[in-house]
TORTOR-226565 format. One line per 2 residues: for each residue x, y, z of N, C-alpha, C, CB. Coordinates in nm, 4 decimals, always signed. Glycine has a CB too. Layout:
N
X/Y/Z/X/Y/Z/X/Y/Z/X/Y/Z ~ ...;
//
This chain:
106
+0.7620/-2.8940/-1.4906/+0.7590/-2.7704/-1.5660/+0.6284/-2.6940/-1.5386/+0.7745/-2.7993/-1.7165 ~ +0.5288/-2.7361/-1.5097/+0.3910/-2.6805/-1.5112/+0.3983/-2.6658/-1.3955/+0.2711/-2.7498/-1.5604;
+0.4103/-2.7278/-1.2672/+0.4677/-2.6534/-1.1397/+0.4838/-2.5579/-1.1233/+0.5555/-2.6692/-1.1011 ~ +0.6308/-2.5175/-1.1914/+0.7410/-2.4384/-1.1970/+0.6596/-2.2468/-1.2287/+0.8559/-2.5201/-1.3435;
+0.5599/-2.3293/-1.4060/+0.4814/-2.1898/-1.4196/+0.3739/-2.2029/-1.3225/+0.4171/-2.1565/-1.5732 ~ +0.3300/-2.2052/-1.2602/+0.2176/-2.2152/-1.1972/+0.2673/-2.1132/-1.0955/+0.1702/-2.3610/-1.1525;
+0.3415/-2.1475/-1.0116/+0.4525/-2.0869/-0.9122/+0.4727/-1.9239/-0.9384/+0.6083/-2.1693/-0.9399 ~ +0.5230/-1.9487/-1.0474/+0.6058/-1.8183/-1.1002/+0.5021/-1.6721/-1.1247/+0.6824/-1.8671/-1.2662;
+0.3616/-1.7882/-1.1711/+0.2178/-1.7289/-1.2359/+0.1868/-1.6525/-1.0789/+0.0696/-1.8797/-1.3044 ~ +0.1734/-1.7281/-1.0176/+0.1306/-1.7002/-0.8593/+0.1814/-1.5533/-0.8167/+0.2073/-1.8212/-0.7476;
+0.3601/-1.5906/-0.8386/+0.4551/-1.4965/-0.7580/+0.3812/-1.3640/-0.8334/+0.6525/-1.5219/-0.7854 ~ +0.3783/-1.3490/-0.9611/+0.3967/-1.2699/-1.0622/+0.2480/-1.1952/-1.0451/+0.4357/-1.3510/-1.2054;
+0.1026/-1.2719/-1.0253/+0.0070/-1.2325/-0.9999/+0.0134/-1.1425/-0.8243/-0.0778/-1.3575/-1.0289 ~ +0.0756/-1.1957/-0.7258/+0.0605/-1.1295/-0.6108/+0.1199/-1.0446/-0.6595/+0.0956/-1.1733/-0.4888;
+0.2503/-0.9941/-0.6841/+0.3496/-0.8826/-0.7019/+0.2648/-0.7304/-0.7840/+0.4894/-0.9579/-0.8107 ~ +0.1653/-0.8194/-0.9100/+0.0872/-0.6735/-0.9547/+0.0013/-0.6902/-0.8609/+0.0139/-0.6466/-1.1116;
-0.0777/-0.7208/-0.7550/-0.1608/-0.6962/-0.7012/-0.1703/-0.6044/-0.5619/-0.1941/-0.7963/-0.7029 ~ +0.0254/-0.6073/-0.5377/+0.0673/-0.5373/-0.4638/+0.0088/-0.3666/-0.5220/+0.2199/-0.5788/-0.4560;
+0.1348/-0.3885/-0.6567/+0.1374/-0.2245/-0.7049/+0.0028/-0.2155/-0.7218/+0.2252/-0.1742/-0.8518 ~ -0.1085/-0.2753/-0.7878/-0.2179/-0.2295/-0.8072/-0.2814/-0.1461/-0.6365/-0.3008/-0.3647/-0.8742;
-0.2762/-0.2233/-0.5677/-0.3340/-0.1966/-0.4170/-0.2424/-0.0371/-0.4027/-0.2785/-0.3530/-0.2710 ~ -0.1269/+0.0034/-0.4255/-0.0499/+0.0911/-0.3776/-0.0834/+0.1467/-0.4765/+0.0781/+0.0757/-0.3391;
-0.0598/+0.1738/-0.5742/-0.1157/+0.2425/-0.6525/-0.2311/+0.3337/-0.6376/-0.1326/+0.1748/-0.7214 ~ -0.3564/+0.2897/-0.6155/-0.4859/+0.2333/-0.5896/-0.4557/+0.3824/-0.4326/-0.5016/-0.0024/-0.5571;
-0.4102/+0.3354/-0.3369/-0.3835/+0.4270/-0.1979/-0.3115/+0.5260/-0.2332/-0.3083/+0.3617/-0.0767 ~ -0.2756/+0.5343/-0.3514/-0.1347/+0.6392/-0.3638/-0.0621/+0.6606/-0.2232/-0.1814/+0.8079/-0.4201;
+0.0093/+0.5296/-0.2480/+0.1201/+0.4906/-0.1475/+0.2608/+0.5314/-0.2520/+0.1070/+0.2964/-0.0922 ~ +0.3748/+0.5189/-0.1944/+0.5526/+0.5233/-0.2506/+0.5222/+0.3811/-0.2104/+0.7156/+0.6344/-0.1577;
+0.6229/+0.3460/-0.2943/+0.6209/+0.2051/-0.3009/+0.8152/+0.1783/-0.2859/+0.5280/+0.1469/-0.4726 ~ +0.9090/+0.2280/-0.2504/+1.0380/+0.2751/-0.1732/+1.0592/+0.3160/-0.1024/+1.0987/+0.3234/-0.1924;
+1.1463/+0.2900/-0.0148/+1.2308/+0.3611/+0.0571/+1.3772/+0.3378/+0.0482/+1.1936/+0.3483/+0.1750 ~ +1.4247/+0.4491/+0.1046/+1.5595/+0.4571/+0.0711/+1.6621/+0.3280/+0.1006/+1.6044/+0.5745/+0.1422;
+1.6690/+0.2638/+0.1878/+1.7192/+0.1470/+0.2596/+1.6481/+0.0378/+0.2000/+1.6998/+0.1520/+0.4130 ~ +1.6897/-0.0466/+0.1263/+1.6038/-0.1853/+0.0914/+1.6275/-0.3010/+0.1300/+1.5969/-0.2161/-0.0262;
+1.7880/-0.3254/+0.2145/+1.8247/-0.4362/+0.2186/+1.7682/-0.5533/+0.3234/+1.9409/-0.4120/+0.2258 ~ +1.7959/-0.6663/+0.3127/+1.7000/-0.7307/+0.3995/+1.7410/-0.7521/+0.5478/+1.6682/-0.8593/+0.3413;
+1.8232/-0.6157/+0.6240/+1.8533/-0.6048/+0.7319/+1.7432/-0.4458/+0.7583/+2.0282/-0.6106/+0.7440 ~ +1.7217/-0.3793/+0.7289/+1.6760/-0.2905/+0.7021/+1.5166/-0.2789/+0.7654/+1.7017/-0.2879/+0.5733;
+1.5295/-0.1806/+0.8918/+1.3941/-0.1938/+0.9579/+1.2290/-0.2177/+0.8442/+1.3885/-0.0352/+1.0509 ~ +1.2922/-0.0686/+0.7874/+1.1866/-0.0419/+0.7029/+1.1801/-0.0510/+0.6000/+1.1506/+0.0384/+0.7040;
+1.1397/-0.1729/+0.4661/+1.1974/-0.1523/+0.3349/+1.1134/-0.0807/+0.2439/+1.2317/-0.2741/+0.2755 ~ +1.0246/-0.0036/+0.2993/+0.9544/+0.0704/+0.2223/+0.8339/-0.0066/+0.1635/+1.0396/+0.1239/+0.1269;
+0.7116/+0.0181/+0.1126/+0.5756/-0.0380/+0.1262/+0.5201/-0.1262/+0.0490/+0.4961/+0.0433/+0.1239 ~ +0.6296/-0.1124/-0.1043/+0.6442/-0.2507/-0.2189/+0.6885/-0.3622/-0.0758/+0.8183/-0.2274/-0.3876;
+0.7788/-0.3813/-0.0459/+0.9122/-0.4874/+0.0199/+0.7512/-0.5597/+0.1108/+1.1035/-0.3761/+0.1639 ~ +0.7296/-0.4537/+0.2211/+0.6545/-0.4684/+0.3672/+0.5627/-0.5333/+0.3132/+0.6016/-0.3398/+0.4588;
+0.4597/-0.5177/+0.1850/+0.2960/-0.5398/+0.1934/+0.3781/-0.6926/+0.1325/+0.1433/-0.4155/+0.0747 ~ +0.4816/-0.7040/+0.0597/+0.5187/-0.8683/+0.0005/+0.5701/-0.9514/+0.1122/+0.6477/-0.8747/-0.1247;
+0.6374/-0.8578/+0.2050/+0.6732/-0.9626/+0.3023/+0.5577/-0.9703/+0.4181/+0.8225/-0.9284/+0.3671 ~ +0.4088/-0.9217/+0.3704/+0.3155/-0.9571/+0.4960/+0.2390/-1.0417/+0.4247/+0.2273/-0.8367/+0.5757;
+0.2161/-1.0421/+0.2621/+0.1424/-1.1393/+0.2275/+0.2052/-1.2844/+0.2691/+0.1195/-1.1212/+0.0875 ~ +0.3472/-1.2951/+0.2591/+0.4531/-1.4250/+0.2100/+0.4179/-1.4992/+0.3800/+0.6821/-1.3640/+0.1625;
+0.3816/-1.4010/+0.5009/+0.3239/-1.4587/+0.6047/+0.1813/-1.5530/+0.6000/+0.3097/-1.3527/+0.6825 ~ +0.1116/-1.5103/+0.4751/-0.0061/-1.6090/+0.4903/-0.0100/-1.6791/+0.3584/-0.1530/-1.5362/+0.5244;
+0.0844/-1.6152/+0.2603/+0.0821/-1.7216/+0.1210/+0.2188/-1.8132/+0.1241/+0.0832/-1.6216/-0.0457 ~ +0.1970/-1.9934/+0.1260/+0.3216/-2.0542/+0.1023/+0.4060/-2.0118/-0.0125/+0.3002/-2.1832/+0.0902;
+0.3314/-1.9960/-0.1278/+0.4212/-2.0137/-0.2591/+0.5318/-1.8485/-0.2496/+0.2870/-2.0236/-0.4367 ~ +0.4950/-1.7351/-0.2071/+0.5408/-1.6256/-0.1528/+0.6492/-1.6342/-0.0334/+0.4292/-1.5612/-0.1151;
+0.5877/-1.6956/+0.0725/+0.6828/-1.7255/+0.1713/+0.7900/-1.8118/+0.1110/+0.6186/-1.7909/+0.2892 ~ +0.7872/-1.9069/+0.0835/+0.9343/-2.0053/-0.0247/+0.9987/-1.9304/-0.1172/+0.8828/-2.1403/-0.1371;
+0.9424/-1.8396/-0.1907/+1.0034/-1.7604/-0.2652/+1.0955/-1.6683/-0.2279/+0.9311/-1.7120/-0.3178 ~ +1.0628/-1.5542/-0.0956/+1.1232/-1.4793/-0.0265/+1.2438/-1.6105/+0.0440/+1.0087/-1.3895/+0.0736;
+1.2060/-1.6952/+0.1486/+1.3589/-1.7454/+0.1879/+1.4444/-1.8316/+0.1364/+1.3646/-1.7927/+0.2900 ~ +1.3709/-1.8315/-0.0568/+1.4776/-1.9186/-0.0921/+1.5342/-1.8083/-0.1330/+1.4642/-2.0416/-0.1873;
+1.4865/-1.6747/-0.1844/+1.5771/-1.5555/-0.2148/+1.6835/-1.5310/-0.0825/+1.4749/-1.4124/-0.2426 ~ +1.6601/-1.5242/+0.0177/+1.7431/-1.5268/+0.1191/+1.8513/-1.5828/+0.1254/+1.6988/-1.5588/+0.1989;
+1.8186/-1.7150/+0.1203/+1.9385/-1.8150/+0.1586/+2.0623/-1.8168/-0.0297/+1.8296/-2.0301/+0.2114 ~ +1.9488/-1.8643/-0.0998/+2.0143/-1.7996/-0.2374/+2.1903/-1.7221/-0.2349/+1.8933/-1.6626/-0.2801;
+2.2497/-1.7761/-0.2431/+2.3948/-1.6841/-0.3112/+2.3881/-1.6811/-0.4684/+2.5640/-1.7691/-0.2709 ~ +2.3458/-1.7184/-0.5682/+2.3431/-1.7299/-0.6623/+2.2455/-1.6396/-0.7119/+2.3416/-1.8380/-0.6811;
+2.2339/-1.5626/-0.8322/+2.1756/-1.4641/-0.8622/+2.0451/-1.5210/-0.9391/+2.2671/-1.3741/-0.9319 ~ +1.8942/-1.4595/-0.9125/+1.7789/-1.5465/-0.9171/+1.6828/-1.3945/-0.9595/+1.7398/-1.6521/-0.7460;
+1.6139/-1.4568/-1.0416/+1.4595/-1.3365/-1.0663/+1.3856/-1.3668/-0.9349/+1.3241/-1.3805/-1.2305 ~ +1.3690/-1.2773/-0.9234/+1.2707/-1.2407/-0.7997/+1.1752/-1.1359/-0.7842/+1.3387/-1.2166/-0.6981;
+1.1748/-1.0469/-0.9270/+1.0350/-0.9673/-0.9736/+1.0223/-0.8850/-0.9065/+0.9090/-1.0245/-0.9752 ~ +1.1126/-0.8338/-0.7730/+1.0773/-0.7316/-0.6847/+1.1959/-0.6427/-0.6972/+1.0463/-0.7800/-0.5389;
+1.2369/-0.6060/-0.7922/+1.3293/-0.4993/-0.8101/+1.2545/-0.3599/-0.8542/+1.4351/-0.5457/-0.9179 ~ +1.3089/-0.2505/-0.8811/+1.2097/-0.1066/-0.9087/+1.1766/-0.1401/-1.0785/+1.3190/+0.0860/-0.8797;
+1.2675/-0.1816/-1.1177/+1.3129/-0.2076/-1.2824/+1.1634/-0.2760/-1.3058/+1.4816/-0.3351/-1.3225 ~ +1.1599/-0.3978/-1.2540/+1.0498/-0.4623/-1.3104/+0.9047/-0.3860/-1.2377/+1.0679/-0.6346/-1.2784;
+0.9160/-0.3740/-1.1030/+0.8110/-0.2816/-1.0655/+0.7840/-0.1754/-1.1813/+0.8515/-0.2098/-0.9311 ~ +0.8454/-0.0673/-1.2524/+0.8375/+0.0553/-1.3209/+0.7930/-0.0246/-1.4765/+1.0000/+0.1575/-1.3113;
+0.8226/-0.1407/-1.5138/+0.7447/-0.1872/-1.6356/+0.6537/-0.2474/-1.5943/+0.8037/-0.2645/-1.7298 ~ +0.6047/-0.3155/-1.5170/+0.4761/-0.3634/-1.4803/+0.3561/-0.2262/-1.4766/+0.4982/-0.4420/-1.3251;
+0.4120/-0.1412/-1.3666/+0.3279/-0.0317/-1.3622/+0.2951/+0.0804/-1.5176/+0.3997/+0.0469/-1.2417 ~ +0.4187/+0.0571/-1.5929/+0.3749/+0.0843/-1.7111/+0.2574/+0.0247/-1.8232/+0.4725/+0.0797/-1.7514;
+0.3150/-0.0964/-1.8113/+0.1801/-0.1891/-1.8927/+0.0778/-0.1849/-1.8234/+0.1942/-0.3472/-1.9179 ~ +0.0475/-0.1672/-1.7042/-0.1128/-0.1445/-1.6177/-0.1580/-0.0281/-1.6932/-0.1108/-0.1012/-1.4249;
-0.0428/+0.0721/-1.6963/-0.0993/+0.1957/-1.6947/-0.1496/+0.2177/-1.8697/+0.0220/+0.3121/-1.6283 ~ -0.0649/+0.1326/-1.9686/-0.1348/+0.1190/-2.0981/-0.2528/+0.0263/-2.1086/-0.0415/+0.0764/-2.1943;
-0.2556/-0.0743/-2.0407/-0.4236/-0.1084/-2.0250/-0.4975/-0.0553/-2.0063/-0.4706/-0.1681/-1.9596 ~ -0.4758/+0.0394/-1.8554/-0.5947/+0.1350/-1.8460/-0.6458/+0.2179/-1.9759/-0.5578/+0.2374/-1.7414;
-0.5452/+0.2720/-1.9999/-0.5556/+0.3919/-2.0899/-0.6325/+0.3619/-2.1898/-0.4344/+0.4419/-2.1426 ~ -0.5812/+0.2172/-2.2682/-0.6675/+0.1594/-2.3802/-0.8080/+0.1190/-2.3429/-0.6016/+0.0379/-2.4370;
-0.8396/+0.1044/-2.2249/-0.9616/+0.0617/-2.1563/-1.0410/+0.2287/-2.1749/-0.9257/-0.0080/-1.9687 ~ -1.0415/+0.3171/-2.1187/-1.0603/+0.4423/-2.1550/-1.0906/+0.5095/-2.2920/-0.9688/+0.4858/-2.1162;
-0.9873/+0.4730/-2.3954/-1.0027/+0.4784/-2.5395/-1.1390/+0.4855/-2.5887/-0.9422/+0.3675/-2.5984 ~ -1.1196/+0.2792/-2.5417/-1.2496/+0.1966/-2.5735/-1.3791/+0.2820/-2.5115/-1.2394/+0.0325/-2.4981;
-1.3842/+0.3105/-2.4511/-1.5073/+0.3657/-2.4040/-1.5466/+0.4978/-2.4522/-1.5042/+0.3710/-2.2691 ~ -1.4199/+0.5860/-2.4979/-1.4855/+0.6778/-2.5511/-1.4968/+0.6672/-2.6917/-1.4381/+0.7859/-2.5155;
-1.4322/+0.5569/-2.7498/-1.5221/+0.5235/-2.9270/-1.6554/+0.4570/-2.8874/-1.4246/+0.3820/-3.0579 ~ -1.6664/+0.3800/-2.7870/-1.8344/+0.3673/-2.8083/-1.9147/+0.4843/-2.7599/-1.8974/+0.2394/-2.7261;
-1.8850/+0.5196/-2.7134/-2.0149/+0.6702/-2.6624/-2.0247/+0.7144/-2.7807/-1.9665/+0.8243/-2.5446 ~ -2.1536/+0.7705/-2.7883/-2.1812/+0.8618/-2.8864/-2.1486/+1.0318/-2.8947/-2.3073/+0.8418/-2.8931;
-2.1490/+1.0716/-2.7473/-2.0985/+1.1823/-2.7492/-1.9564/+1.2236/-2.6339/-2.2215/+1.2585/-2.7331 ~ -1.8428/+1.2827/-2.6289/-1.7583/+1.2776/-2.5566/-1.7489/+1.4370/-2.5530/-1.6483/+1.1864/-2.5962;
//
C-alpha cells in the first residue's frame, strides 16, 4: 500500500510540475490530435512522455497505460489538468493576499 502511494505521489508530483513549467513558458498545453498514434500530442502529452524517458516510475506508468484495456486514472486528461491548474492558481492568489495584509502600505 505505501508503494502504491508513493508511486501515485511521484506520478502526481511530475504531472504539476509539468503544468507548472508550461505555465511558467506560457506554452498550450493541447493539441488537437491526442491519441497515442498521433505525431504530435501537443506539449502537456510530449514534456510527460520525455520525462517517462529518464523517470522509471513515469515510464511504467505510461506503458502500463498502453498496454491497459481496462479503464485506469492516469491524471493526464484536460479535466484533471484544468483542476490542478485551478488549485495552483488559488494558492498563488492566497500567497499574494498574504503579502498584501502584511505590508503596511499597498
Amino acid at each position: 500500500m505505501d508503494k502504491e502511494r508513493k508511486k501515485w505521489r511521484a506520478i502526481i508530483h511530475i504531472i504539476i510540475d509539468v503544468i507548472l513549467f508550461l505555465s511558467k513558458q506560457n506554452l498550450f498545453f493541447r493539441d488537437r490530435r491526442e491519441d497515442f498514434d498521433s505525431q504530435n500530442q501537443g506539449n502537456f502529452l510530449e514534456t510527460v512522455k520525455l520525462i517517462a524517458k529518464y523517470n522509471l516510475v513515469m515510464n511504467d506508468h505510461l506503458s502500463h497505460m498502453q498496454v491497459s484495456k481496462k479503464r485506469m486514472s492516469t491524471y493526464l486528461s484536460p479535466t484533471i489538468q484544468n483542476q490542478l491548474i485551478e488549485l495552483l492558481g488559488k494558492k498563488v492568489k492566497n500567497l499574494i493576499l498574504k503579502e498584501i495584509k502584511e505590508t503596511a502600505y499597498f
